[in-house]
Structures are given as structure tokens and as C-alpha cells.
Backbone and ligand atoms as CSV (ligand in chain L), in Angstrom:
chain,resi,resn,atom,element,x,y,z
A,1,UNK,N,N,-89.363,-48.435,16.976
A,1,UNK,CA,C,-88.571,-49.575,17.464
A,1,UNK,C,C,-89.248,-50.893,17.130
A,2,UNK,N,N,-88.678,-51.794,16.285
A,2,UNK,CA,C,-88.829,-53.036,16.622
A,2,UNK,C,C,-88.615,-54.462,17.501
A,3,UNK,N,N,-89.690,-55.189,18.435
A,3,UNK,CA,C,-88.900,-56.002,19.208
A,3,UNK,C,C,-89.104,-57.387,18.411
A,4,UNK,N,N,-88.114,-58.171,19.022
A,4,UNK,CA,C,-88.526,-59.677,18.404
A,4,UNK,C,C,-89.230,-60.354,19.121
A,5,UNK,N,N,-90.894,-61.140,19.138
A,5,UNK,CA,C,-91.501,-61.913,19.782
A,5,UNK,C,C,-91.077,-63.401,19.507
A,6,UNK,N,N,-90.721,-63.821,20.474
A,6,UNK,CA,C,-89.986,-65.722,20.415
A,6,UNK,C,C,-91.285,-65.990,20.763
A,7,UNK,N,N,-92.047,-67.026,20.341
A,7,UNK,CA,C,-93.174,-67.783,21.076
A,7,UNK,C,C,-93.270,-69.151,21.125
A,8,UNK,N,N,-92.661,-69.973,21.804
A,8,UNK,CA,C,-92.669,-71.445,22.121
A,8,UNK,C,C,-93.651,-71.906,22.899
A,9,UNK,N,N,-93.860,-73.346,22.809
A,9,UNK,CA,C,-94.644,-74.104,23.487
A,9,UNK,C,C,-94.153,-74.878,24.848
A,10,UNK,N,N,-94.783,-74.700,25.425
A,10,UNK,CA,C,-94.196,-75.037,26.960
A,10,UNK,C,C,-93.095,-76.421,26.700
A,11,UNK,N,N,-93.497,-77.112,26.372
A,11,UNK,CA,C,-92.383,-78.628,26.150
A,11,UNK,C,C,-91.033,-78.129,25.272
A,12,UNK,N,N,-91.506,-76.923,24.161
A,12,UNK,CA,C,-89.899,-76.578,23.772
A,12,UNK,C,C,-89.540,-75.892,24.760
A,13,UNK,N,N,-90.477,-74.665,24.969
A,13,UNK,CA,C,-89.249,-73.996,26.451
A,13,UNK,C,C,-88.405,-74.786,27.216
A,14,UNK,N,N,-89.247,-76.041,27.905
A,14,UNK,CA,C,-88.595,-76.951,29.174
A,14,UNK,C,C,-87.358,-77.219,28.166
A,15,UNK,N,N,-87.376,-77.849,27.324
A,15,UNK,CA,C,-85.968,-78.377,26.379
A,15,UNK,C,C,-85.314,-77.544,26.050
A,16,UNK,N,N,-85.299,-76.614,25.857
A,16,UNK,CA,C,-84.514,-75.282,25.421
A,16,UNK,C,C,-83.817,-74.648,26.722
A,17,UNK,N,N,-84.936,-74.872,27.723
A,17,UNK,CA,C,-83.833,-74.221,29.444
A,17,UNK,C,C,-83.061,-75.100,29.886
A,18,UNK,N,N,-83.351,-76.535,29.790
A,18,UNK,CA,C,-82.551,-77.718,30.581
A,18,UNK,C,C,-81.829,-77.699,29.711
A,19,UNK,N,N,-81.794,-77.163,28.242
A,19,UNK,CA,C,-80.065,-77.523,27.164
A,19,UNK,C,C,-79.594,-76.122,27.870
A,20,UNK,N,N,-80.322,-75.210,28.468
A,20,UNK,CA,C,-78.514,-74.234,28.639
A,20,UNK,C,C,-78.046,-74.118,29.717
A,21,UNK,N,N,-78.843,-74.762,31.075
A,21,UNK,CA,C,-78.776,-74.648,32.688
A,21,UNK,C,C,-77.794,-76.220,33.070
A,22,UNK,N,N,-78.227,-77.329,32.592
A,22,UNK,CA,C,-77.644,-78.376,32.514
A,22,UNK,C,C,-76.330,-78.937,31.762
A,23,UNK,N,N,-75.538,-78.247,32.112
A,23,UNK,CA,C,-74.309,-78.841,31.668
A,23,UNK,C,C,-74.068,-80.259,31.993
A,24,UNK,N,N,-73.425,-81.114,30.502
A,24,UNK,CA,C,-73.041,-82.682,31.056
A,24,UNK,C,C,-72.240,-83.139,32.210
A,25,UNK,N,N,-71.165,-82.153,32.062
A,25,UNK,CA,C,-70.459,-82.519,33.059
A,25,UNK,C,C,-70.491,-81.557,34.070
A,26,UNK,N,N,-70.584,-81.217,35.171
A,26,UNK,CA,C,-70.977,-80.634,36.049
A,26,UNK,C,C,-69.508,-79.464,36.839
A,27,UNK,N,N,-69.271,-78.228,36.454
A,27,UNK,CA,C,-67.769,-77.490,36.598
A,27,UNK,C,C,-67.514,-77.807,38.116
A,28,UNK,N,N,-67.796,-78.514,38.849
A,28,UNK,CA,C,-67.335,-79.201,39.848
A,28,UNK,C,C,-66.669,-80.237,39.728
A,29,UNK,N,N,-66.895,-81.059,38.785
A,29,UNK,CA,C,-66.657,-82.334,38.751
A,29,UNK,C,C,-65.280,-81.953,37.880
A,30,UNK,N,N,-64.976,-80.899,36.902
A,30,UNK,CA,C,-64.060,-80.398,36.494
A,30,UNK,C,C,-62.900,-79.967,36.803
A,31,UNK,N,N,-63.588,-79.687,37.823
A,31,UNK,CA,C,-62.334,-78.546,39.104
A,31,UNK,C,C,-61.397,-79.730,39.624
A,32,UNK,N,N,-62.361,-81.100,40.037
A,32,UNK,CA,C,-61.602,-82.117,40.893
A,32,UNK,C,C,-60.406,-82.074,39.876
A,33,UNK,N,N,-60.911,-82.443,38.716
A,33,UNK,CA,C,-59.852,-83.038,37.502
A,33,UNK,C,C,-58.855,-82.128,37.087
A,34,UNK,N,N,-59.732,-81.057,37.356
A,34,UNK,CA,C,-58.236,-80.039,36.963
A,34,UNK,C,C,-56.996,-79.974,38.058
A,35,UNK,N,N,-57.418,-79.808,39.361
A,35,UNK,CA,C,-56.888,-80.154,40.597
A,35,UNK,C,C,-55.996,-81.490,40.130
A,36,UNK,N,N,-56.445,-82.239,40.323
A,36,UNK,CA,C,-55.378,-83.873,39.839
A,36,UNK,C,C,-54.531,-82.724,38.338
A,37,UNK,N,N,-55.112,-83.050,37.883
A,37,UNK,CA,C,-54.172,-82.713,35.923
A,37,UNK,C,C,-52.899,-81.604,36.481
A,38,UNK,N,N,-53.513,-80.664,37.358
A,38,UNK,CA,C,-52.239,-79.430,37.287
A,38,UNK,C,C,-51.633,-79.142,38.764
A,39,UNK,N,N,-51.352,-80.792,39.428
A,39,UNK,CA,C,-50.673,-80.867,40.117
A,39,UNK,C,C,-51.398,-80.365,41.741
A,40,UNK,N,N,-52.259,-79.717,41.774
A,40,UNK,CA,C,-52.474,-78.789,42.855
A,40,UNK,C,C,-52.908,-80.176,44.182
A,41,UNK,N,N,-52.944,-81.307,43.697
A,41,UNK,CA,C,-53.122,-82.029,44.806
A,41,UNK,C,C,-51.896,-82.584,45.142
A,42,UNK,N,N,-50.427,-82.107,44.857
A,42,UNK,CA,C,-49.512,-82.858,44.848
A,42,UNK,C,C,-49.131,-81.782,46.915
A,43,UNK,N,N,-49.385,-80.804,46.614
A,43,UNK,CA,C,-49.625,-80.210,47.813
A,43,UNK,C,C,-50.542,-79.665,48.635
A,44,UNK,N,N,-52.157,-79.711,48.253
A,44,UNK,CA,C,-53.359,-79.751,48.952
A,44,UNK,C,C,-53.836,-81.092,49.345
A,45,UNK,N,N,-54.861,-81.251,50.310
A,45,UNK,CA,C,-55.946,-81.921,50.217
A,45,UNK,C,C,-57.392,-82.067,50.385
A,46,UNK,N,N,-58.301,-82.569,49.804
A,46,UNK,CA,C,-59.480,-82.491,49.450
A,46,UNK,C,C,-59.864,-82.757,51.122
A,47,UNK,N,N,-59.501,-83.377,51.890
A,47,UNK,CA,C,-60.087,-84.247,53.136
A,47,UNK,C,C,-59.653,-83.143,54.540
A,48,UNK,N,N,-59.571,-82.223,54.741
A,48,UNK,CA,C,-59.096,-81.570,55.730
A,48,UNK,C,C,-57.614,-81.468,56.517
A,49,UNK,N,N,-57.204,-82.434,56.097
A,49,UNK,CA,C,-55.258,-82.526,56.046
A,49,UNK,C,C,-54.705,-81.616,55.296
A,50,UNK,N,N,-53.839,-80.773,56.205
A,50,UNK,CA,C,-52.995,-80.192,55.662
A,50,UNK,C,C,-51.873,-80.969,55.100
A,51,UNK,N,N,-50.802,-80.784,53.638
A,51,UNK,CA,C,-50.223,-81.624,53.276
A,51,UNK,C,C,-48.589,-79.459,53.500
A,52,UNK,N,N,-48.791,-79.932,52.807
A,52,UNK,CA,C,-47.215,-78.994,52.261
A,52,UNK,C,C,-48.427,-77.389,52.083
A,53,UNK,N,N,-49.491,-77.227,51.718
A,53,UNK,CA,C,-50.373,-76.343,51.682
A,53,UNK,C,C,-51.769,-76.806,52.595
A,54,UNK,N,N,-52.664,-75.767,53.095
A,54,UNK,CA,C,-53.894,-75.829,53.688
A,54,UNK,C,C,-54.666,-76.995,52.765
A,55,UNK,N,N,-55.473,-77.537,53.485
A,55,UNK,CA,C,-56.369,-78.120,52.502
A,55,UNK,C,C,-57.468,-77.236,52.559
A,56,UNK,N,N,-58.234,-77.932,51.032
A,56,UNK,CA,C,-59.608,-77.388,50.543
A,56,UNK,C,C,-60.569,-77.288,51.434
A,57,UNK,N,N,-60.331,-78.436,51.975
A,57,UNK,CA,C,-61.870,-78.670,52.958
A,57,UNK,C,C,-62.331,-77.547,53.475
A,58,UNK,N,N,-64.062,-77.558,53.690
A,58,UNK,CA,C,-64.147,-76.686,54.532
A,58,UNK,C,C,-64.011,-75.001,54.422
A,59,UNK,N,N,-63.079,-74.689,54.087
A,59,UNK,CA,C,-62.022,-73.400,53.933
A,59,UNK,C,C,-63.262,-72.227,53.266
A,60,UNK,N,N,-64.351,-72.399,52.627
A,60,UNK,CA,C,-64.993,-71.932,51.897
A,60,UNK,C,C,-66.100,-70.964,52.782
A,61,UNK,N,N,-65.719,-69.669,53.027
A,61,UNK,CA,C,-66.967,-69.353,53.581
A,61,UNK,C,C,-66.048,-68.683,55.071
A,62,UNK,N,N,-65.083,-69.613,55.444
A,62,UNK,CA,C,-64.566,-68.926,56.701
A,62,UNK,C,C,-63.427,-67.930,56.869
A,63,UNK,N,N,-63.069,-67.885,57.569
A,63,UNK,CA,C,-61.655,-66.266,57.580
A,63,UNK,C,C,-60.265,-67.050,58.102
A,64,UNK,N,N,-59.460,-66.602,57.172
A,64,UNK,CA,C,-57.927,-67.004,57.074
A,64,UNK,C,C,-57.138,-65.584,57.176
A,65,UNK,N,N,-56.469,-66.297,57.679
A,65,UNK,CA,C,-54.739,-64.784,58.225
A,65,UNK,C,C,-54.055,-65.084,57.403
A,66,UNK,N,N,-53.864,-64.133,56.896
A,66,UNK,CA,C,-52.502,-64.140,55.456
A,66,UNK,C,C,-51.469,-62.457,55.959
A,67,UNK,N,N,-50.559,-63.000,55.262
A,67,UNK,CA,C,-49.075,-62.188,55.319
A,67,UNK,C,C,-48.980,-61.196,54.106
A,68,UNK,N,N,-49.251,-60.464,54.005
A,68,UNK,CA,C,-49.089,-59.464,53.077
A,68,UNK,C,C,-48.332,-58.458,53.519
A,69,UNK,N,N,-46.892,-58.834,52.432
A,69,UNK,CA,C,-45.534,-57.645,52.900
A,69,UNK,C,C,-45.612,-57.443,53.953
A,70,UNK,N,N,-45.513,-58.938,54.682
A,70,UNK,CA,C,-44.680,-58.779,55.705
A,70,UNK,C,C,-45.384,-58.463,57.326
A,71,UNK,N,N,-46.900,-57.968,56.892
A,71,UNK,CA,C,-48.078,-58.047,58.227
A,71,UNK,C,C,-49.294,-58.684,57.780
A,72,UNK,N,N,-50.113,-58.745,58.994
A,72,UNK,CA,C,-50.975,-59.873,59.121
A,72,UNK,C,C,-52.259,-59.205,58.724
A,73,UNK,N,N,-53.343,-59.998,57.647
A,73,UNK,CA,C,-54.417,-59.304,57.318
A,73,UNK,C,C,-55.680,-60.389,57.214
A,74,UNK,N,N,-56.748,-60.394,57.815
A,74,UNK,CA,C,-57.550,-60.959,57.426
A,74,UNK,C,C,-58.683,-61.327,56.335
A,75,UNK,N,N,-58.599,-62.466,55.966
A,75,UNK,CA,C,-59.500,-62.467,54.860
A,75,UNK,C,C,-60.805,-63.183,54.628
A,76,UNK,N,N,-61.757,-63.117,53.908
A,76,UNK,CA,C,-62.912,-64.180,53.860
A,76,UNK,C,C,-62.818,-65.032,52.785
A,77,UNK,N,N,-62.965,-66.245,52.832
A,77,UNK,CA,C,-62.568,-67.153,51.838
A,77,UNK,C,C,-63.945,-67.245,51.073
A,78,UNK,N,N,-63.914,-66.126,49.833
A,78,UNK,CA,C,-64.828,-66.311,49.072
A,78,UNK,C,C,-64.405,-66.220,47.487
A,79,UNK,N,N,-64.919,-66.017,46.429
A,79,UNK,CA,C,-64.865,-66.916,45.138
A,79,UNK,C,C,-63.974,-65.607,44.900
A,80,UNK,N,N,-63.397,-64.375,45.476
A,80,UNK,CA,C,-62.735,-62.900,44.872
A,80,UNK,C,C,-61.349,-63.869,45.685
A,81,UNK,N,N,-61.574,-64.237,46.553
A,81,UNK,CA,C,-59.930,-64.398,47.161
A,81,UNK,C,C,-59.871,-66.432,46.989
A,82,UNK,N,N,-60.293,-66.831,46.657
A,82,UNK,CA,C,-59.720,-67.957,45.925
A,82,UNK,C,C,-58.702,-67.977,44.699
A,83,UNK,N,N,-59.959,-66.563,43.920
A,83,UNK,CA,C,-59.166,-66.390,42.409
A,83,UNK,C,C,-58.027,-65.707,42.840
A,84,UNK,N,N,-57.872,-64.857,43.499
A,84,UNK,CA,C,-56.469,-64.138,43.878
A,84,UNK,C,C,-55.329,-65.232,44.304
A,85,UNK,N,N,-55.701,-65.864,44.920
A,85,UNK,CA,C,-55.139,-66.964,45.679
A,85,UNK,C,C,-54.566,-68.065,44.554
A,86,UNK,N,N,-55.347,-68.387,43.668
A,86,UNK,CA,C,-55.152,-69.197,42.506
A,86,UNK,C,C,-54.719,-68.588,41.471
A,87,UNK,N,N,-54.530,-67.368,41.398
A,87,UNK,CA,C,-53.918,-66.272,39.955
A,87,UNK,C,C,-52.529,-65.762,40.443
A,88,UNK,N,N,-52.518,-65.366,41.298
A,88,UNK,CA,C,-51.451,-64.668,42.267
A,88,UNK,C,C,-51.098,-65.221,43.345
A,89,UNK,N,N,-50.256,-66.225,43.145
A,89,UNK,CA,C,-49.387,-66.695,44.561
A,89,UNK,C,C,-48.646,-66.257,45.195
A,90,UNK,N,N,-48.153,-65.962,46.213
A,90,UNK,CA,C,-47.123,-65.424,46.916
A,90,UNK,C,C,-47.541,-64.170,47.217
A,91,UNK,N,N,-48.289,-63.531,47.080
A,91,UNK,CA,C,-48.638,-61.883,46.721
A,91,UNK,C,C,-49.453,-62.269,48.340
A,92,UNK,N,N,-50.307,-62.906,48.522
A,92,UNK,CA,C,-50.763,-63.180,50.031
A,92,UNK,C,C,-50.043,-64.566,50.413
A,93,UNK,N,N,-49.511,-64.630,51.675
A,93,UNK,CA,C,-49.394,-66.405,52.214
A,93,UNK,C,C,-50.099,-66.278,53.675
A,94,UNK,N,N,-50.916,-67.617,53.272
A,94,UNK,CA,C,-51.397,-68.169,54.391
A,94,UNK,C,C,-50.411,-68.249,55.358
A,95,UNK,N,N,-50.958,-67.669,56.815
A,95,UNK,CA,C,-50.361,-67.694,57.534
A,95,UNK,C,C,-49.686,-69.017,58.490
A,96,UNK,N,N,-48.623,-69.918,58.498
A,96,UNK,CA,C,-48.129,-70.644,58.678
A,96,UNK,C,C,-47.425,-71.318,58.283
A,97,UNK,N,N,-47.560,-70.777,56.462
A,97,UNK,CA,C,-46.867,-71.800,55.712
A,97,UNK,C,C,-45.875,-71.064,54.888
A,98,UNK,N,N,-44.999,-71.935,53.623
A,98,UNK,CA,C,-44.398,-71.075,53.554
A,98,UNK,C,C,-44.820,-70.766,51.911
A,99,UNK,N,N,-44.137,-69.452,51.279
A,99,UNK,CA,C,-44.014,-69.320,50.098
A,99,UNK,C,C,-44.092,-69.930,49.053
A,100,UNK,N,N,-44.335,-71.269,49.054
A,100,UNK,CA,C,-43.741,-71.707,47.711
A,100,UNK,C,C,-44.598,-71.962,47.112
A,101,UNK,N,N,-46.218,-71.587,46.328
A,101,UNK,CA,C,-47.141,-72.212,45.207
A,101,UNK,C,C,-46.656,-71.266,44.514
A,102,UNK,N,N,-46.175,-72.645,43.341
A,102,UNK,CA,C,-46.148,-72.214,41.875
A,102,UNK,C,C,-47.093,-71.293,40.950
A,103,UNK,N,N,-46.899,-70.307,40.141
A,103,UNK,CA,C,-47.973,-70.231,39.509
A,103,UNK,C,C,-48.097,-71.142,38.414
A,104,UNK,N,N,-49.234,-71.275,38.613
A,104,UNK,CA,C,-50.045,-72.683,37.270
A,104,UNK,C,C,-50.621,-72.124,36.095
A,105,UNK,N,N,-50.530,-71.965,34.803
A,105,UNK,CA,C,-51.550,-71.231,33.688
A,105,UNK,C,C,-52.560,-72.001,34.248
A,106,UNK,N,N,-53.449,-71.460,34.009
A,106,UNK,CA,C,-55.233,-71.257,33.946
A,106,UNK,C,C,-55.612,-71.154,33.470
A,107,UNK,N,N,-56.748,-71.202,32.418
A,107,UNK,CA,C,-57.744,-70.225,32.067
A,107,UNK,C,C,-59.008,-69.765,33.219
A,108,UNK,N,N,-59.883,-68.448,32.754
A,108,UNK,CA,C,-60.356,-68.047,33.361
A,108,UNK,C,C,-61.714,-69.373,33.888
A,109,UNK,N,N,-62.417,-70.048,32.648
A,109,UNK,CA,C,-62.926,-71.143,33.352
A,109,UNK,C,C,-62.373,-72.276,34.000
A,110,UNK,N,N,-61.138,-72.312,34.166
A,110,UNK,CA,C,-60.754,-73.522,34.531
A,110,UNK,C,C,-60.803,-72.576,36.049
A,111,UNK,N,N,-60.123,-71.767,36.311
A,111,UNK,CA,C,-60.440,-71.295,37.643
A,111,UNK,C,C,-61.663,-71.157,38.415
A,112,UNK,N,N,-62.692,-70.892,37.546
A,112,UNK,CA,C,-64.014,-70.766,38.200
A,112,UNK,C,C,-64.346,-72.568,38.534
A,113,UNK,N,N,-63.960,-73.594,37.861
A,113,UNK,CA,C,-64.072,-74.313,37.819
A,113,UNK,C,C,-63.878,-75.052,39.332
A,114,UNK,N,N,-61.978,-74.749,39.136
A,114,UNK,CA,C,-61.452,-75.309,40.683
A,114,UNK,C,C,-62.215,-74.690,41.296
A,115,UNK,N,N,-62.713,-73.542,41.463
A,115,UNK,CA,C,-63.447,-72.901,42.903
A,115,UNK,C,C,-64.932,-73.029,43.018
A,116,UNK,N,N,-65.675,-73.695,41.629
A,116,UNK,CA,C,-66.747,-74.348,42.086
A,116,UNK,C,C,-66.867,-75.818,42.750
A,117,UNK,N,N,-65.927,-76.601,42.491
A,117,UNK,CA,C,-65.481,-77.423,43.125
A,117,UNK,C,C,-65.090,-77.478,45.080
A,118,UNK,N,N,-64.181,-76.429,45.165
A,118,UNK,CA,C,-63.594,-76.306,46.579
A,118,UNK,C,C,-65.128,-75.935,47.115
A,119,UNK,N,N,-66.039,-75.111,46.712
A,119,UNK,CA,C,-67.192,-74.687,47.120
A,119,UNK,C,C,-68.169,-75.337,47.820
A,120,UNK,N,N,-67.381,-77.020,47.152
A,120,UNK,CA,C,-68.655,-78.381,47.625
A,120,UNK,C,C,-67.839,-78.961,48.620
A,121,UNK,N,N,-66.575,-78.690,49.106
A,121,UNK,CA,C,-65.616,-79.124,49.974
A,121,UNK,C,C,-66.080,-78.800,51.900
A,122,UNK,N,N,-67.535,-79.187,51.727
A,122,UNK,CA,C,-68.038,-78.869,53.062
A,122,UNK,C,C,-67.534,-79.323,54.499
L,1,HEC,C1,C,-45.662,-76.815,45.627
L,1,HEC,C2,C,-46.878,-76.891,46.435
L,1,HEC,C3,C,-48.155,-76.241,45.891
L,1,HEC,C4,C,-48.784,-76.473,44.697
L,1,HEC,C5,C,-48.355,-77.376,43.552
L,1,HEC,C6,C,-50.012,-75.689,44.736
L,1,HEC,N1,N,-50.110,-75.008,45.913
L,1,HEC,FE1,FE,-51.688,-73.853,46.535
L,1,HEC,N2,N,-50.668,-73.362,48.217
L,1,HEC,C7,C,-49.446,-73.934,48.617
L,1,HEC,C8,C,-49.063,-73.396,49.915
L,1,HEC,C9,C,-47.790,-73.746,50.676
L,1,HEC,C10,C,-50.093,-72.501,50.292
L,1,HEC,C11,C,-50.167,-71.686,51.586
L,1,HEC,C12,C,-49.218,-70.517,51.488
L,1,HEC,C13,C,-49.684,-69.509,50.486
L,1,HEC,O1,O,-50.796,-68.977,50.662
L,1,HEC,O2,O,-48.939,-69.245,49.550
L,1,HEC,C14,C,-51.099,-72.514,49.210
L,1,HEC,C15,C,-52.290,-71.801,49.224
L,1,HEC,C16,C,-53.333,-72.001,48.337
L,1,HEC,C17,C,-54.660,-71.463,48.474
L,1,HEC,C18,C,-55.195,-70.654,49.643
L,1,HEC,C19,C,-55.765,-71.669,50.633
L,1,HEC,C20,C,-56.330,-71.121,51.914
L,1,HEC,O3,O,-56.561,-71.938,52.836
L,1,HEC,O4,O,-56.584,-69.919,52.035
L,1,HEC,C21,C,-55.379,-71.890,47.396
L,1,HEC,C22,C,-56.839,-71.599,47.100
L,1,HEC,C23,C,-54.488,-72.668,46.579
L,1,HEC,N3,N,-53.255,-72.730,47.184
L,1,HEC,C24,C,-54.856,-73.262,45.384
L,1,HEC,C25,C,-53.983,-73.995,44.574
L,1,HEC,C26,C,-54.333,-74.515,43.274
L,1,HEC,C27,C,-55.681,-74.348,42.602
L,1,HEC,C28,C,-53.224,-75.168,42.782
L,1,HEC,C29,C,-53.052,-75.838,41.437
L,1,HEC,C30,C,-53.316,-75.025,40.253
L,1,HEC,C31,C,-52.192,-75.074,43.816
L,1,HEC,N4,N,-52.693,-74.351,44.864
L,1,HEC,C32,C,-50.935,-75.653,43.707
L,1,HEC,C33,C,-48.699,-74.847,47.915
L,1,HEC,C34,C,-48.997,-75.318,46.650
């Protein structure tokens, strides 16, 4: 077997880890924008107000009642049921409200995106 030995000098390493850990723009700062661009603030909000949907605030981390066909199920608001939540609408509804989020195309980073974002929504 052959392995490959990389051997850098400490000042290239540091430059070589901060180019792949440091992104310019930060996928938070993305999420806001994608949020504005694809409408999703036309019925959320960032500030703890509910508008026509729950807001972001907060929401990250705690347990929500959703309606699934028709009975009540609890859930933990973590980065598996955001994406469900943001891929598949209607398939769960928050309990109180009604049916109606659109589905939005996505891509798969733009979703991780919005939900690194909601993540900072403390
Ligand atoms: C037409 C209004 C509307 C738009 C536009 C909309 N939503 Fe929603 N959304 C809702 C409503 C109403 C609910 C609550 C009922 C439900 O779960 O379907 C909801 C629920 C959610 C939830 C679950 C929140 C919680 O507290 O558990 C997330 C996450 C979410 N939406 C993300 C998005 C994202 C991201 C977009 C944009 C791509 C978006 N929504 C666009 C109306 C909307």
C-alpha cells in the first residue's frame, strides 16, 4: 500500500484551514436572504409574532403539536423536522393554524441554509 504524506508548514496549514472553515458569507446570513427572496417572510416572523404562520423565533430546540391525518403528535424542533417542515408542507400542521404553506423549490443548501439561520433565532 501506498499513502500520500502532505507536509506543510504551520502558517500554510493556518491558511489552508481558515480557506475551508471560513466561508465569506456566513449560511446564516443566507438563510435571512433566502427567507426575504422566497417569500417565506410574507407569512413568518423573525421577532416572535405570529403573522399567518408561527414565527421563527425561538422555535429551535423546543416541542411543537402538529396534526398528522387528522391526530395530535409531538415534535422536537430540530434540523430533521425543520427540513420536513420546509420540504413537505401540509404532511404535518402546526397545531393552530391552518393548511396553507406553499411548497417553495429549494435546493438542498438553500435549506440547510434557512435552518442555519432560524438556529440563531434565540
Ligand atoms: C402562505 C403563507 C406561508 C408561506 C409563504 C410560508 N409558510 Fe411556512 N408555514 C405557514 C403556516 C400557516 C404554517 C403552520 C401550519 C403548518 O405547519 O403547515 C407554517 C409552518 C412552517 C414551519 C414550521 C414552524 C413551527 O413552528 O414548527 C416552518 C419551519 C416553515 N413554515 C418554514 C417556511 C419557509 C422556509 C418558507 C419559505 C420557503 C415558508 N414557510 C413559507 C405558512 C406559510
Amino acid at each position: 500500500m501506498r499513502a500520500k504524506l502532505i507536509v506543510m508548514q504551520a502558517a500554510a496549514f493556518d491558511n489552508w484551514y481558515e480557506a475551508r472553515v471560513v466561508t465569506p458569507s456566513s449560511p446564516s446570513a443566507a438563510g435571512l436572504a433566502l427567507l426575504q427572496s422566497k417569500g417565506c417572510l410574507l407569512c413568518h416572523t423573525t421577532t416572535g409574532k405570529p403573522l399567518v404562520g408561527p414565527s421563527y423565533k425561538g422555535i429551535y430546540g423546543t416541542k411543537v403539536t402538529v396534526m398528522v391525518k387528522g391526530h395530535e403528535e409531538v415534535k422536537t424542533v430540530d434540523e430533521k423536522y425543520l427540513k420536513f417542515m420546509i420540504t413537505h408542507p401540509k404532511v404535518w400542521v402546526v397545531k393552530g393554524y391552518p393548511p396553507i404553506m406553499p411548497k417553495t423549490p429549494l435546493t438542498d443548501k438553500e435549506v440547510d441554509e434557512i435552518i442555519a439561520y432560524i438556529k440563531t433565532l434565540k
